[in-house]
DRENPA-3360 file (N, C-alpha, C; in nm, 2 decimals, always signed):
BEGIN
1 = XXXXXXXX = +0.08/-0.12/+0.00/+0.00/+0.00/+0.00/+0.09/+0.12/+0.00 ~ +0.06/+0.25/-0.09/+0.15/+0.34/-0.04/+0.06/+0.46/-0.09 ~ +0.10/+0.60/-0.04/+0.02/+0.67/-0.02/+0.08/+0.80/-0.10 ~ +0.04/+0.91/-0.08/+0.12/+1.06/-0.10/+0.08/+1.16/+0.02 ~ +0.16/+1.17/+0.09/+0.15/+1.30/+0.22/+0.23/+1.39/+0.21 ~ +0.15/+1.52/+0.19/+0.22/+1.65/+0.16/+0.35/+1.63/+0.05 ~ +0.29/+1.54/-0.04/+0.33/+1.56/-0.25/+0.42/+1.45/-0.18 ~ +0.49/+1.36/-0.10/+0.60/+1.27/-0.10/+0.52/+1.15/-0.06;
9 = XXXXXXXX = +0.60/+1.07/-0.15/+0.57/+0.89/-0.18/+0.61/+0.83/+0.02 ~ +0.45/+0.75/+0.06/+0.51/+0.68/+0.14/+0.47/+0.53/+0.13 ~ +0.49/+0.42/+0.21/+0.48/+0.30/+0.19/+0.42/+0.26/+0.28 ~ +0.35/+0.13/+0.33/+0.27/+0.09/+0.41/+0.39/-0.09/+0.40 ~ +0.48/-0.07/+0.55/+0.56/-0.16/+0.57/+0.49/-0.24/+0.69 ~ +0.50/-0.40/+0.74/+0.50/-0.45/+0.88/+0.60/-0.53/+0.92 ~ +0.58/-0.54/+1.04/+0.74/-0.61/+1.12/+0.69/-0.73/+1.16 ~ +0.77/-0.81/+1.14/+0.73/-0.94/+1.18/+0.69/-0.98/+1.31;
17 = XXXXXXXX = +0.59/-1.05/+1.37/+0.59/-1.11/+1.51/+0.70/-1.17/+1.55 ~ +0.69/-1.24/+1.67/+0.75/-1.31/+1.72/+0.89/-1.32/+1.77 ~ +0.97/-1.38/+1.90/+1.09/-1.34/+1.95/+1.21/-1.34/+1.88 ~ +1.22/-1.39/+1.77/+1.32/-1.36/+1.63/+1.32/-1.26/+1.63 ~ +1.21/-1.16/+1.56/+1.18/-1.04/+1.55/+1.20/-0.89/+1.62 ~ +1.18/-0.96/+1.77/+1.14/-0.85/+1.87/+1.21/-0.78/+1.85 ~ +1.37/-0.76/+1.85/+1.46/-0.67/+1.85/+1.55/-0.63/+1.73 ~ +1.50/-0.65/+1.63/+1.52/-0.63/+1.49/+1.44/-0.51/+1.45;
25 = XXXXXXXX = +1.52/-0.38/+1.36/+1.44/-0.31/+1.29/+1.50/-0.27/+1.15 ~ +1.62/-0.19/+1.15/+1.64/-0.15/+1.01/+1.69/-0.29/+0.96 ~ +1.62/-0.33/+0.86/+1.64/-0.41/+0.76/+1.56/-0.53/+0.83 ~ +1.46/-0.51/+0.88/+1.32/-0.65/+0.93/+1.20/-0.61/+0.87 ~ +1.20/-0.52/+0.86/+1.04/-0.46/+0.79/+1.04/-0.55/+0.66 ~ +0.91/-0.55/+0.61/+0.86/-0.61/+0.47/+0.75/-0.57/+0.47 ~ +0.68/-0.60/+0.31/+0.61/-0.60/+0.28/+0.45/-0.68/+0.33 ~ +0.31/-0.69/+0.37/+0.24/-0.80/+0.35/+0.23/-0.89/+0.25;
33 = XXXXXXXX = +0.28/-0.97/+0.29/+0.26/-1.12/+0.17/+0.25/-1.23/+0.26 ~ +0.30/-1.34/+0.15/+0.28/-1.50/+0.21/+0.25/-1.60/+0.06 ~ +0.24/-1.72/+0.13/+0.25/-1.80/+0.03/+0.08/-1.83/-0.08 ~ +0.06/-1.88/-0.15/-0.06/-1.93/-0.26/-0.03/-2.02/-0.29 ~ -0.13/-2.17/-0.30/-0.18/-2.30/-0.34/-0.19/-2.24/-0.42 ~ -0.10/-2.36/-0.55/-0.13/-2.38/-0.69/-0.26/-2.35/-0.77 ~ -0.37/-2.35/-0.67/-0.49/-2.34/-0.74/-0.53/-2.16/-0.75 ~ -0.46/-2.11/-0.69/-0.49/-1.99/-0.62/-0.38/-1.82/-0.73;
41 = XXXXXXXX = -0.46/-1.76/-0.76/-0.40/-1.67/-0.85/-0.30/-1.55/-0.74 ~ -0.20/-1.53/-0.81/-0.07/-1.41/-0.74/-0.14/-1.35/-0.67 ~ -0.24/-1.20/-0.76/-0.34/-1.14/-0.73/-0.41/-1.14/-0.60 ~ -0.46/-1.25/-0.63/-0.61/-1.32/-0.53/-0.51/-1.32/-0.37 ~ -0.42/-1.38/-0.39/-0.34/-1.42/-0.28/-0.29/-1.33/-0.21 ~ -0.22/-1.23/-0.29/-0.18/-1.10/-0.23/-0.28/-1.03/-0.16 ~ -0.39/-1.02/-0.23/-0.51/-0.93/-0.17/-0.53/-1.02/+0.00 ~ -0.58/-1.16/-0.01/-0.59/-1.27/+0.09/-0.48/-1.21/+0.26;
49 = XXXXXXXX = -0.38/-1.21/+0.19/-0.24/-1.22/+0.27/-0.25/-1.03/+0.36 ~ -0.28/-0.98/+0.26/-0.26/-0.84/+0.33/-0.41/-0.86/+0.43 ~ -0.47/-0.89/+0.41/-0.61/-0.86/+0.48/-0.55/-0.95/+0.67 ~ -0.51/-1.04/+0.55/-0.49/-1.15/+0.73/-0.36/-1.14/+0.80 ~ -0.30/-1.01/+0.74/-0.18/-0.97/+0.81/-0.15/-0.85/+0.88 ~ -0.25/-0.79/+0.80/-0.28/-0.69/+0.87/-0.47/-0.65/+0.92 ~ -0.57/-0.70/+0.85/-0.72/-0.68/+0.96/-0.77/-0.56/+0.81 ~ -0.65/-0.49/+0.70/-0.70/-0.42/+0.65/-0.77/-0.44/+0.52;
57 = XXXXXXXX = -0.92/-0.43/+0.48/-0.93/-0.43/+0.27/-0.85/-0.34/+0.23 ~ -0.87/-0.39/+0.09/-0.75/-0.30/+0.01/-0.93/-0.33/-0.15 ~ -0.85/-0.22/-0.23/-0.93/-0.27/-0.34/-0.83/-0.19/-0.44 ~ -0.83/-0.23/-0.58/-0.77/-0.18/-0.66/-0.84/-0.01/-0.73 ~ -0.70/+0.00/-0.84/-0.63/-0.09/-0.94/-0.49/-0.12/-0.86 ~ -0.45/-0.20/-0.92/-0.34/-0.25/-0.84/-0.20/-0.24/-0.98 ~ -0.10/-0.23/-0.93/+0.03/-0.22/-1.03/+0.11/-0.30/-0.96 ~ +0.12/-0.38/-1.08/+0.22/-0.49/-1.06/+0.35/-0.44/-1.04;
65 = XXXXXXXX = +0.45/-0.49/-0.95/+0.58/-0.42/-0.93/+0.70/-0.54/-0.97 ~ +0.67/-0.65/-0.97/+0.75/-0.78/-1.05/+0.77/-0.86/-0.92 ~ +0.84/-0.87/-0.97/+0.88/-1.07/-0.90/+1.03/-1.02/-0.86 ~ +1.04/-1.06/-0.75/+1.21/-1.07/-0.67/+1.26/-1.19/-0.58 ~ +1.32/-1.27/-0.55/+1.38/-1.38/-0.51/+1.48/-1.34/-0.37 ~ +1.39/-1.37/-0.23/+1.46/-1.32/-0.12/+1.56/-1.37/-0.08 ~ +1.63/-1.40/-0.01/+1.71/-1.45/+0.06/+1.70/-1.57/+0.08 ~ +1.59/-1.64/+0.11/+1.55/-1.75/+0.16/+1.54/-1.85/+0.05;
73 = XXXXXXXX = +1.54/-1.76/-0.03/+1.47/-1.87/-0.20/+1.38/-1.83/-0.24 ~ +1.28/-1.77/-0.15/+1.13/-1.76/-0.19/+1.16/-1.66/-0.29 ~ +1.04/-1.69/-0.37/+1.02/-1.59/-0.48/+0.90/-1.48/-0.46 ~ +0.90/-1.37/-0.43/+0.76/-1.29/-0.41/+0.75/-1.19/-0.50 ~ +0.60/-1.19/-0.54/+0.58/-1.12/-0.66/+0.46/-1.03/-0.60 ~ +0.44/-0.90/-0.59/+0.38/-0.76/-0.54/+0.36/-0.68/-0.63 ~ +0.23/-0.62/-0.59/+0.15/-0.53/-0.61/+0.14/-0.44/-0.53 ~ +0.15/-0.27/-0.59/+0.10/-0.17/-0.49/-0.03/-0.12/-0.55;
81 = XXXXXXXX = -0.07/-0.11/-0.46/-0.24/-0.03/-0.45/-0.23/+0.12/-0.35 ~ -0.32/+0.21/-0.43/-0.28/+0.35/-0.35/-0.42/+0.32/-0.23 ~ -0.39/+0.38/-0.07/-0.43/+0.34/+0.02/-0.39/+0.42/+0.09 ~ -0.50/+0.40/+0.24/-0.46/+0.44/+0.35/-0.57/+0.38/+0.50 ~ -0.42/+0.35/+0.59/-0.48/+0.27/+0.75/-0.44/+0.36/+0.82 ~ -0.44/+0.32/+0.92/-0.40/+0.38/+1.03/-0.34/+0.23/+1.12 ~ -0.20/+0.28/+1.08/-0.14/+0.14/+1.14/-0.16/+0.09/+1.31 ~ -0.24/+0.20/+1.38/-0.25/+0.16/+1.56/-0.38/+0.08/+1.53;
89 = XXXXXXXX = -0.46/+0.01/+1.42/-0.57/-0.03/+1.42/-0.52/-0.20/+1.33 ~ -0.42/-0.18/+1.31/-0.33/-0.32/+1.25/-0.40/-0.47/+1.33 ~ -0.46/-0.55/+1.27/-0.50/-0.70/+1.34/-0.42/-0.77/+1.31 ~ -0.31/-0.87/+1.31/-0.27/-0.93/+1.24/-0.34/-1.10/+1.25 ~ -0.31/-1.19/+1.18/-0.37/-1.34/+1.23/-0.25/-1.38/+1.31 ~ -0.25/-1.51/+1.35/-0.15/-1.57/+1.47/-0.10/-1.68/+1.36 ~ +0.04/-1.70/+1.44/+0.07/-1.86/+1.36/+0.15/-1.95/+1.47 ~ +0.18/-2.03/+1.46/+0.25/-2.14/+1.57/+0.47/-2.14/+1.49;
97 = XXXXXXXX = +0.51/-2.11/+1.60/+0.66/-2.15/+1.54/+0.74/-2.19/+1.67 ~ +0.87/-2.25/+1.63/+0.90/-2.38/+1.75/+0.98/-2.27/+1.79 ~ +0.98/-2.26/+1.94/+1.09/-2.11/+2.02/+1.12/-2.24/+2.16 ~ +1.24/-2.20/+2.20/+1.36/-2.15/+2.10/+1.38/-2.26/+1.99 ~ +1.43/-2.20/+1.91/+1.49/-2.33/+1.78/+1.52/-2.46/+1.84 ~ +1.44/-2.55/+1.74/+1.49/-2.72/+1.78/+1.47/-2.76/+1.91 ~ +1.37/-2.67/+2.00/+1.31/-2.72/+2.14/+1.20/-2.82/+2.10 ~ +1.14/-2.82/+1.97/+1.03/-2.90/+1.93/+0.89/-2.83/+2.06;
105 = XXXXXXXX = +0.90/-2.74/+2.11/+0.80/-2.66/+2.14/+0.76/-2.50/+2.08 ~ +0.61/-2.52/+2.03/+0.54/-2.46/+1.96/+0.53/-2.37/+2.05 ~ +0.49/-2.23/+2.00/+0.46/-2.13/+2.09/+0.36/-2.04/+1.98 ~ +0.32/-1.95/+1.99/+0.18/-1.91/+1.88/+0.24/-1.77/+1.92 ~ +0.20/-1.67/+1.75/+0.29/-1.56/+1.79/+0.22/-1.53/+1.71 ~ +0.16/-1.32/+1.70/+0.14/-1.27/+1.58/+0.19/-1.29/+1.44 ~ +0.17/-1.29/+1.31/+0.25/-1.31/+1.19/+0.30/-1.20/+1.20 ~ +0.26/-1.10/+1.25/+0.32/-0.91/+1.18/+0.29/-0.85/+1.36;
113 = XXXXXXXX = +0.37/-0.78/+1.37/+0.33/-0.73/+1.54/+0.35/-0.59/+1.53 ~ +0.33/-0.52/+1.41/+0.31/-0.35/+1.40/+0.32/-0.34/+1.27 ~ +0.26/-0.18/+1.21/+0.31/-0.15/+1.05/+0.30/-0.01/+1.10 ~ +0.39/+0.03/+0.99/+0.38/+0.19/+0.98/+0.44/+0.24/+0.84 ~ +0.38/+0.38/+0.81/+0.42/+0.45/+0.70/+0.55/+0.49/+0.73 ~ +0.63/+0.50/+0.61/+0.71/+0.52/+0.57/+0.78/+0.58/+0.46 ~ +0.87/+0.69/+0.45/+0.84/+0.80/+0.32/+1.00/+0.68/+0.26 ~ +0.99/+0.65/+0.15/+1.10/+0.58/+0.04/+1.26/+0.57/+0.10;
121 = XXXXXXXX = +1.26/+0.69/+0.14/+1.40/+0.69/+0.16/+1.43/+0.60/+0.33 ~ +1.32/+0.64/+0.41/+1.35/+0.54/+0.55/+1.27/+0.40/+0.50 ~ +1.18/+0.39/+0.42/+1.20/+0.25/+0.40/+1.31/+0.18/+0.33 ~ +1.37/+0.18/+0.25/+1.50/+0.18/+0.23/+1.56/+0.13/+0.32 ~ +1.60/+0.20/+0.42/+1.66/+0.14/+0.55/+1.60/+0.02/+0.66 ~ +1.46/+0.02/+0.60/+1.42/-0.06/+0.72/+1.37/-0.16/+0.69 ~ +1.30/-0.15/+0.49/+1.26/-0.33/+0.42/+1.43/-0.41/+0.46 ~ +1.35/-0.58/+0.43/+1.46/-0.65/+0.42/+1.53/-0.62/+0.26;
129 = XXXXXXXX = +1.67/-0.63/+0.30/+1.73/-0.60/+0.12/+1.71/-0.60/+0.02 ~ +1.66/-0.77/+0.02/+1.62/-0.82/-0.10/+1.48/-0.78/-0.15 ~ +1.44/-0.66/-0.10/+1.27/-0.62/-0.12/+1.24/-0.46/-0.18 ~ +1.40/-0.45/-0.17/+1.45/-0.29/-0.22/+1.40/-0.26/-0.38 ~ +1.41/-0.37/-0.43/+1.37/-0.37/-0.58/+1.23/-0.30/-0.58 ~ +1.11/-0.36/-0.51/+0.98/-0.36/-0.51/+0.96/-0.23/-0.51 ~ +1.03/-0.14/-0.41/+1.06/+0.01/-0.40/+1.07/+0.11/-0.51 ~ +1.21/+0.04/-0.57/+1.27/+0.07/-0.69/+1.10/+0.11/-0.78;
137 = XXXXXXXX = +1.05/-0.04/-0.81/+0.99/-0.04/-0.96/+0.87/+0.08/-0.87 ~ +0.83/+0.04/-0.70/+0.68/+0.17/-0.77/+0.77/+0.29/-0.76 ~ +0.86/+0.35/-0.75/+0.88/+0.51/-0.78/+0.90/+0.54/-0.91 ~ +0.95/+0.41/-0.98/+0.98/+0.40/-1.13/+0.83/+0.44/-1.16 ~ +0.71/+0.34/-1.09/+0.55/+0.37/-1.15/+0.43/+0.50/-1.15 ~ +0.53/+0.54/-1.00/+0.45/+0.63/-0.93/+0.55/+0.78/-1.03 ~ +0.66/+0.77/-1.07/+0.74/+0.86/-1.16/+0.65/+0.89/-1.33 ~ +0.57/+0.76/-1.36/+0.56/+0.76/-1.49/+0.36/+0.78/-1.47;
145 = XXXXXXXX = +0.32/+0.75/-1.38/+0.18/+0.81/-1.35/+0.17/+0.99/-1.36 ~ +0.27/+1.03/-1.25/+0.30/+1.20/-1.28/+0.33/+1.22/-1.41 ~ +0.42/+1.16/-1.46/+0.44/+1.23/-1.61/+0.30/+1.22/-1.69 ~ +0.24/+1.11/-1.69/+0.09/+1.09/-1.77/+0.04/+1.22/-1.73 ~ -0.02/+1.21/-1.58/-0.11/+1.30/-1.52/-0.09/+1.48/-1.56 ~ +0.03/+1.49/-1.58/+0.09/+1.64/-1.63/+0.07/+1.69/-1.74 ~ +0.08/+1.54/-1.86/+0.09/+1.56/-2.03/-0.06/+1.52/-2.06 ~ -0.13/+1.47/-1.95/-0.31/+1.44/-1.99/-0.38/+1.54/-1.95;
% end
């Protein structure tokens, strides 16, 4: 989600739950996403994932920003939509993960345990690395919407 406040580009980032997390910031933030069943369209899934990670709708048009490959392997492919929350109203869903590592005990933790706006340049600093691209393409998008909007 990203927005414009007083003419400058901001982003709609969340921080991960759980004791991994807790004390992690510049470079923990991300995007809302998650995974999609084969049967299940990018789109559909993206829209799905933001609602249950953060409690908020979103509705289009939406602009595809591409496909980037994190750290991990995973491949995530995003859309921004222009929006606006109020991140102190954030729900996230819960998930189960084993704390501490290899105790084989489950403990249940928010997926996302805060979000906040963010103007490009401190997000930058505070997405994970491999997510900087996604950035990149919307100011490339949100660059090429102003030029329409000026010459239309």
């Amino acid at each position: 989600m990203f927005r414009r406040k007083q003419g400058e580009l901001e982003v709609f980032l969340v921080h991960p739950g759980g004791p991994f997390w807790v004390k992690k910031d510049l470079g923990a933030w991300t995007i809302p996403k998650g995974e999609y069943a084969e049967d299940e369209q990018p789109l559909a899934a993206a829209l799905r994932e933001f609602r249950e990670e953060t409690g908020f709708p979103i509705s289009g048009p939406f602009h595809e920003l591409g496909t980037i490959r994190q750290a991990s392997g995973k491949l995530v492919t995003a859309w921004a939509v222009e929006g606006d929350c109020d991140p102190a109203k954030l729900v996230s869903n819960f998930c189960h993960i084993e704390w501490p590592p290899r105790s084989h005990r489950l403990i249940e933790v928010p997926e996302i345990d805060r979000g906040a706006w963010f103007s490009i340049a401190e997000a930058r600093k505070r997405i994970l690395i491999t997510q900087t691209p996604l950035l990149d393409a919307l100011v490339r998008i949100q660059n090429g919407l102003q030029s329409d909007r000026k010459e239309g």
